[in-house]
Residue, then its C-alpha position, 0 to 999 in steps of 0.5 A: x661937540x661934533x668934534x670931540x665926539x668924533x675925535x673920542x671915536x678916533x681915539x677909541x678905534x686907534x687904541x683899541x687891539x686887534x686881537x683875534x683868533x690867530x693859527x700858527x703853522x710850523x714845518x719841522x724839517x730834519x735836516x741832517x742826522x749823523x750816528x757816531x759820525x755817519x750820515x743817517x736817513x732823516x725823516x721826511x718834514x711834519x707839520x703842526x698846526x697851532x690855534x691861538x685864541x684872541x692873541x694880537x699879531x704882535x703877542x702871537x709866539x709863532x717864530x721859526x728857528x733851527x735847532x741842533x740835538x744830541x743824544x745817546x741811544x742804546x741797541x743791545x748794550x752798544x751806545x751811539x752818539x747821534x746828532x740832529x739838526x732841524x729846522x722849523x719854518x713857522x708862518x702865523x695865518 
C-alpha cells in the first residue's frame, strides 16, 4: 500500500506543470537606417518588459528575432523610402 501511495505522489508531482509568474525582457536595438539609400542616425537601443501570469517556461512567447521594415515618409510633399533593420534580443527571467 505504501508503494502505491508513494508511487501516486511521484506521478502527481512529474505530471504536475510548473506554471508560474514568468517576465520577458526584450531589447530592441536598431541596427541600421537607410533614407533613400543614405545612412541615417539610428536610435539608441529600448527595452521592454513584459509580465506574463502562470505560463510554463516552455508556453512563454518570449523569442528574440531580427526584423527589416520599410516605409515611405513624407517632408512637405517630398517622399523618402527609409528602410529599418532591428534586432530584438529577448531573455525570460
Amino acid at each position: 500500500m505504501k508503494n502505491i501511495l508513494l508511487a501516486s505522489v511521484v506521478l502527481v508531482f512529474a505530471f504536475s506543470s510548473c506554471k508560474k509568474d514568468r517576465t520577458c525582457t526584450c531589447t530592441a536595438t536598431p541596427i541600421s537606417q537607410t533614407q533613400d539609400g543614405v545612412p541615417q542616425t539610428v536610435s539608441p537601443p529600448t527595452t521592454t518588459v513584459t509580465k506574463l501570469t502562470k505560463v510554463k517556461k516552455g508556453a512563454a512567447d518570449c523569442r528574440s528575432s531580427e526584423q527589416t521594415m520599410t516605409y515611405t515618409v513624407s517632408y512637405f510633399g517630398t517622399q523618402f523610402s527609409v528602410v529599418e533593420v532591428i534586432k530584438n534580443e529577448c531573455k525570460l527571467d
